[in-house]
C-alpha positions as CSV (number, residue, x, y, z in Angstrom):
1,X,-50.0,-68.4,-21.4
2,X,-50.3,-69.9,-17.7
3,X,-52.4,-72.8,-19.3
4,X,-49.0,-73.4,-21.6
5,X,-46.9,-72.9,-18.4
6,X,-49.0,-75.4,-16.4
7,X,-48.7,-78.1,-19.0
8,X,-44.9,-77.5,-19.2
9,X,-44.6,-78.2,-15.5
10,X,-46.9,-80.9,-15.8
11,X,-44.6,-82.2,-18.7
12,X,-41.3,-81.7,-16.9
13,X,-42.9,-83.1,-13.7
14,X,-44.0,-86.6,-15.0
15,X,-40.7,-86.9,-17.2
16,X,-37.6,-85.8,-15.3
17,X,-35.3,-87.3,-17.3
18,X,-36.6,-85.7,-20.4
19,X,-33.6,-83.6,-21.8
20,X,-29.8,-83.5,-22.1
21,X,-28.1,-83.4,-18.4
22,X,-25.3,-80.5,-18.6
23,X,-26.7,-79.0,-21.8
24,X,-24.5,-75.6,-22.0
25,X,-21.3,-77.9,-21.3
26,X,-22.2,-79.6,-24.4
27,X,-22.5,-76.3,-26.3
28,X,-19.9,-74.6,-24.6
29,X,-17.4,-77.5,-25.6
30,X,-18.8,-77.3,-28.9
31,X,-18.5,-74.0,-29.9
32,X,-14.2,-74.3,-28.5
33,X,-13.9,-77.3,-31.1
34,X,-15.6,-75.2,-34.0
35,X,-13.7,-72.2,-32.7
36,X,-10.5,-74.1,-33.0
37,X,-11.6,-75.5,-36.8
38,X,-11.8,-71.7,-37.2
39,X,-8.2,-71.0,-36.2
40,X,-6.7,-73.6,-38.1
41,X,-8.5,-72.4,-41.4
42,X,-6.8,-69.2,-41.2
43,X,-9.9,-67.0,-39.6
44,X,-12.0,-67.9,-42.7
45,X,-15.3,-67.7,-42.0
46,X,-16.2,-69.8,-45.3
47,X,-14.1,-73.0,-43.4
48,X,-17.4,-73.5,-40.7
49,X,-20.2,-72.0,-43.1
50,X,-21.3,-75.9,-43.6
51,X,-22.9,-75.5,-39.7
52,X,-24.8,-72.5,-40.4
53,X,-28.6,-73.0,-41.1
54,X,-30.1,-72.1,-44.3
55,X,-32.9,-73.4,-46.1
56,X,-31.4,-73.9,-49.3
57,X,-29.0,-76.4,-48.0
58,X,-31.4,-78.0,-45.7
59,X,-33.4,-79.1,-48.6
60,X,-30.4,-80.3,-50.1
61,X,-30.1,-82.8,-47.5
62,X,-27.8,-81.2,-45.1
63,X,-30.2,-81.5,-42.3
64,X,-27.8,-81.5,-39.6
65,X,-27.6,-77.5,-40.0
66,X,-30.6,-77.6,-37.8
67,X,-28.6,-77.9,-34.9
68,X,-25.1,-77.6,-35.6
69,X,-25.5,-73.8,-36.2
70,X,-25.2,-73.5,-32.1
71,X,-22.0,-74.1,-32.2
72,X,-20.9,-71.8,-34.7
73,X,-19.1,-68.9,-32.5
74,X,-20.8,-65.7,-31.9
75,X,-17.8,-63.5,-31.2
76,X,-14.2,-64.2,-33.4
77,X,-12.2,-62.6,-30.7
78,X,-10.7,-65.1,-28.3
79,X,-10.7,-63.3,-25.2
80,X,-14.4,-62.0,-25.8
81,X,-15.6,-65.3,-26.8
82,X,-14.1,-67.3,-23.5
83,X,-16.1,-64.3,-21.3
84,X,-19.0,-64.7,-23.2
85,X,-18.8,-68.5,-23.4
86,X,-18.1,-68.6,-19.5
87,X,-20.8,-66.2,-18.6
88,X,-23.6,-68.2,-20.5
89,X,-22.6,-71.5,-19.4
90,X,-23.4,-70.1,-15.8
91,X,-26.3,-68.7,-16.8
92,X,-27.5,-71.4,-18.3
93,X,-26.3,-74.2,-15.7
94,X,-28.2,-72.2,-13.4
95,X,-31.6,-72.2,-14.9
96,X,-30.6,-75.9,-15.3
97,X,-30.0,-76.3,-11.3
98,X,-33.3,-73.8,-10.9
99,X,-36.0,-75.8,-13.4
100,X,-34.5,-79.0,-13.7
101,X,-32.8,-80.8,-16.5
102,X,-36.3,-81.0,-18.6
103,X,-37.6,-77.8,-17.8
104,X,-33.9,-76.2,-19.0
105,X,-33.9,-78.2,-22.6
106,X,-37.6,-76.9,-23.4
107,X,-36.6,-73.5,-23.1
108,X,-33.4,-73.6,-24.9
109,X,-34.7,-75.9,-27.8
110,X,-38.0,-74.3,-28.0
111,X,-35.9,-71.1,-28.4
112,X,-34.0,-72.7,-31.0
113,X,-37.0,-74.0,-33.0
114,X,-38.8,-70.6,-33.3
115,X,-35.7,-68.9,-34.5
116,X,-35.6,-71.8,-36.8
117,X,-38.9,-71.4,-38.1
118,X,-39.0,-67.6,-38.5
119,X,-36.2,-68.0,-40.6
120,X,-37.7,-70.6,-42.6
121,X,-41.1,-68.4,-43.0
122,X,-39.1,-65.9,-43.9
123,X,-37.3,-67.1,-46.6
124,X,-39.8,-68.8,-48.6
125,X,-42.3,-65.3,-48.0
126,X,-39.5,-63.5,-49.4
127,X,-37.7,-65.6,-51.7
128,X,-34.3,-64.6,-50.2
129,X,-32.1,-67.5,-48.9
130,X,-31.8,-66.2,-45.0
131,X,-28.8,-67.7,-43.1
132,X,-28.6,-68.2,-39.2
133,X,-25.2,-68.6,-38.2
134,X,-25.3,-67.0,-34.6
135,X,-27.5,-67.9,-30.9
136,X,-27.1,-64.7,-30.2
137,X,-30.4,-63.9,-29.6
138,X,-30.9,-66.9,-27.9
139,X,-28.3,-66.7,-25.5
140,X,-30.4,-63.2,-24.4
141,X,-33.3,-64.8,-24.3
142,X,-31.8,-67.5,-21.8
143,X,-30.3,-64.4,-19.6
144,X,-33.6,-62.4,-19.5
145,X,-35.0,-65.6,-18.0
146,X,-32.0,-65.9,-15.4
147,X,-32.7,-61.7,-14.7
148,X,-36.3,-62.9,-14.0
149,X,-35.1,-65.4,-11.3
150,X,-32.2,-63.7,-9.6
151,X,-32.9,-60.1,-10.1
152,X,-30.2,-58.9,-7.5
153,X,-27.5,-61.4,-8.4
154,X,-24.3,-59.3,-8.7
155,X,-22.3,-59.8,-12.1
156,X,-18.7,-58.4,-12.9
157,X,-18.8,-55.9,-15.9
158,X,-15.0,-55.8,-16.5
159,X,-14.4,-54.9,-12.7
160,X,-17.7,-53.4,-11.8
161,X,-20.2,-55.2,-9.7
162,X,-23.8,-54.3,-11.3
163,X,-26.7,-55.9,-10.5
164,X,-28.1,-58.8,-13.0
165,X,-31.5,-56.3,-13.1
166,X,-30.3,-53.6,-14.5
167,X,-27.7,-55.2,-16.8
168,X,-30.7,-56.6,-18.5
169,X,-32.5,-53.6,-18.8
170,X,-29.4,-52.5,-20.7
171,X,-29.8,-55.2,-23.3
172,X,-33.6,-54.9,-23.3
173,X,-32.5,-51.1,-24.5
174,X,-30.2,-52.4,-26.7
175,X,-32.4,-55.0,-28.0
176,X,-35.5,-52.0,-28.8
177,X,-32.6,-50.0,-30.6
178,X,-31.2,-52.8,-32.9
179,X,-35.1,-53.6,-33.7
180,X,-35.7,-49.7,-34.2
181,X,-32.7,-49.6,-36.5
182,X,-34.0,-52.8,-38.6
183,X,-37.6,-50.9,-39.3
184,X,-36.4,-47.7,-40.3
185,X,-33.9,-50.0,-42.7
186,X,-36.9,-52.2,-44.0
187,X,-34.9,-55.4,-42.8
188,X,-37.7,-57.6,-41.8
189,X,-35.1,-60.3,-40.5
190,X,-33.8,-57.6,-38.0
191,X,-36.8,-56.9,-36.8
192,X,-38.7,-60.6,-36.9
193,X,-36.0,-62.3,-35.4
194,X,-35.4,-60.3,-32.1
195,X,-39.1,-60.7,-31.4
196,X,-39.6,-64.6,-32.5
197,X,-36.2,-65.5,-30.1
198,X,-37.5,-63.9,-27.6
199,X,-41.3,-65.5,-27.3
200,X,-40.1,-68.3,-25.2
201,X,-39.2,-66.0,-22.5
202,X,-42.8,-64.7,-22.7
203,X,-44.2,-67.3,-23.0
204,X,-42.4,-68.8,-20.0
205,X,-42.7,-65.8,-17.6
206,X,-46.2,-64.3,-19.0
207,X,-47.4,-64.4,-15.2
208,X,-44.6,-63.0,-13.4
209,X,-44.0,-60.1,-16.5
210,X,-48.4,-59.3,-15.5
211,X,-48.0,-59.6,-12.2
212,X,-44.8,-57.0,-12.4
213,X,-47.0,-54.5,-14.6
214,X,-49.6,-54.6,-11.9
215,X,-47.8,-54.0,-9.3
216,X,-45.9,-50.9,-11.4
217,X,-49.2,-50.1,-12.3
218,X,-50.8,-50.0,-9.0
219,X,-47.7,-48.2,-7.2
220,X,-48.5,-45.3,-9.7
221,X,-52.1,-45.3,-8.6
222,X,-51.1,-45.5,-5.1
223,X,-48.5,-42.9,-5.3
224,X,-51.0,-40.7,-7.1
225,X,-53.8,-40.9,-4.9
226,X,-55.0,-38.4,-2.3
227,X,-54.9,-40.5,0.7
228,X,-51.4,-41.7,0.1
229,X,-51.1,-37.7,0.6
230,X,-52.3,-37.8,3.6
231,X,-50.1,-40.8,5.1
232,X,-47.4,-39.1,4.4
233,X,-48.5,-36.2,6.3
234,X,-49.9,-37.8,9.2
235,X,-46.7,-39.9,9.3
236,X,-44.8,-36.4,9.6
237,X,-47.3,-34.8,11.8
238,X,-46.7,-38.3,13.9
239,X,-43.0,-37.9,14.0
240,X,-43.1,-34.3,15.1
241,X,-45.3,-34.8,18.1
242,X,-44.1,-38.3,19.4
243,X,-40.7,-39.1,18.2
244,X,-41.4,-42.1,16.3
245,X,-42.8,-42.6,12.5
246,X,-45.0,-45.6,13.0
247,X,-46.5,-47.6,15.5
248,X,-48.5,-50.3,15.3
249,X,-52.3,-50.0,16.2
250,X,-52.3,-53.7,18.4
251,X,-49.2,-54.3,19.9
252,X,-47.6,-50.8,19.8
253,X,-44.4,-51.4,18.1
254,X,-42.5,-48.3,16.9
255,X,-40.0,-48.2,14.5
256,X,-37.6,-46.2,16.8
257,X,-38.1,-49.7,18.8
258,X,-38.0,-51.6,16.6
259,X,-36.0,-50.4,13.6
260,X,-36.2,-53.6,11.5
261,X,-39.7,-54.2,11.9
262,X,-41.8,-53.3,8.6
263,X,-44.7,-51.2,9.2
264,X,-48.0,-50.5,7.2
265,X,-51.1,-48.5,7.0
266,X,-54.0,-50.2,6.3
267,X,-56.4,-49.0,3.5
268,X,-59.7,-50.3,4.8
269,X,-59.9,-48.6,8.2
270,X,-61.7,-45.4,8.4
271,X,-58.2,-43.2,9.1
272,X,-55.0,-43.8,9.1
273,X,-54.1,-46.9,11.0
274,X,-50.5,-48.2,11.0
275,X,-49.8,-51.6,11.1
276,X,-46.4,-54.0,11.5
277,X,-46.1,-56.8,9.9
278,X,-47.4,-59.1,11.9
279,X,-50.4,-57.5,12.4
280,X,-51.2,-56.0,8.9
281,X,-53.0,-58.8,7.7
282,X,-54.3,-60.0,11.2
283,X,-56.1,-57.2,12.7
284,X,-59.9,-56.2,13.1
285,X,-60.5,-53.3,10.6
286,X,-61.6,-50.2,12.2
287,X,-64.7,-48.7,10.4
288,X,-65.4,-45.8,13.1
289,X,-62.7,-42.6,13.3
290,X,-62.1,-42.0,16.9
């Protein structure tokens, strides 16, 4: 996965101007005008079912289906539609601002063609004529990548602020649920196409998803362990006697002193030797208890 990373950047970095500038403008525009088509046909959803994709009528020619099935709109109520239209053209002119114009149109399209072909595979496995009239899942797939960035960005749901983190843990949930539902109903689509939309995003942030179960990982371990135990006591035991939590071993700092100052104890000295952050990864390591 970092090998496919590297050559992405690699990619993006020698052509700049590879991509289309303002990309979820484009769509965003796009899906108003078939929206609009929509109205003035009455709400029928048959009047736009030429820009859904299909493999049927791509072999018959129609090959623009391969892309124009973006545009079709995911939601046929207005006001849910502009606030899901304006939320994802932020999103997405974010990641745009964030990787560059390149960087954005790989994602997005390589999204797009692995929806594409897991639909195609499965309708020639199955012999049943799959249609993909929605972007649903990769509009997700572009704001898991923006949750990965800007974790503690603050988003309005209806009038409450929530953190972007934990709004997608939501739809992760939701997204297990919908794929649980599929299985149990033997709809292979359901649960394929989730999964397929959603490889881009692994693909893209295999690194930073490792490095997160490390670190979750290794905070259990830590948390478990007897000498983590032990800090904690001598930190009390510390407090009790001399009115302060931490103090660093070289220059002294407390954190009564100095109450924005981080502080840590240092797991290669012999006993428990607290560190502040200057000092935690520039100091000699005791190997003698006093």
């Amino acid at each position: 996965m970092s090998r496919i990373n590297q050559k992405i950047d690699e990619f993006c970095y020698r052509h700049p101007n590879f991509g289309i500038p303002n990309l979820m403008k484009i769509i965003v525009i796009g899906t108003v005008v078939v929206y609009c088509l929509y109205l003035l046909t009455g709400g029928q959803s048959s009047a736009i079912s030429f820009l859904s994709f299909n493999l049927v009528d791509l072999l018959h020619g129609e090959i623009w289906r391969l892309i124009t099935f973006i545009f079709v709109p995911t939601n046929s109520n207005p006001i849910w539609l502009i606030i899901s239209l304006f939320f994802y053209y932020y999103v997405g002119t974010t990641l745009e601002r964030e990787w560059g114009t390149a960087k954005f149109n790989i994602y997005y399209f390589s999204g797009m063609a692995l929806t594409l072909l897991c639909v195609i595979i499965l309708s020639l496995a199955t012999g049943v004529n799959y249609s993909l009239a929605s972007t649903s899942y990769i509009n997700m797939s572009m704001f898991f990548a923006f949750a990965m960035l800007y974790p503690d960005a603050i988003v309005l749901l209806l009038i409450i602020p929530v953190k972007v983190k934990y709004l997608a843990w939501f739809f992760a949930a939701l997204f297990a649920v919908d794929i649980l539902i599929s299985l149990f109903s033997l709809s292979l689509s359901g649960v394929l196409l989730p999964i397929v939309a959603l490889l881009n995003f692994f693909i893209f942030f295999a690194n930073d998803l490792l490095a997160w179960i490390r670190r979750m990982t290794g905070r259990t371990a830590h948390r478990a362990s007897p000498k983590t135990i032990h800090y904690k006591k001598a930190v009390k035991e510390q407090m009790k006697d001399k009115g302060y939590h931490h103090k660093c071993a070289v220059c002294g700092k407390t954190d009564t002193d100095y109450p924005d100052l981080e502080f840590r104890y240092c797991s290669k000295c012999n006993g428990y030797y607290c560190y502040c952050s200057e000092h935690i990864n520039n100091h000699i390591h005791i190997t003698n208890a006093p």
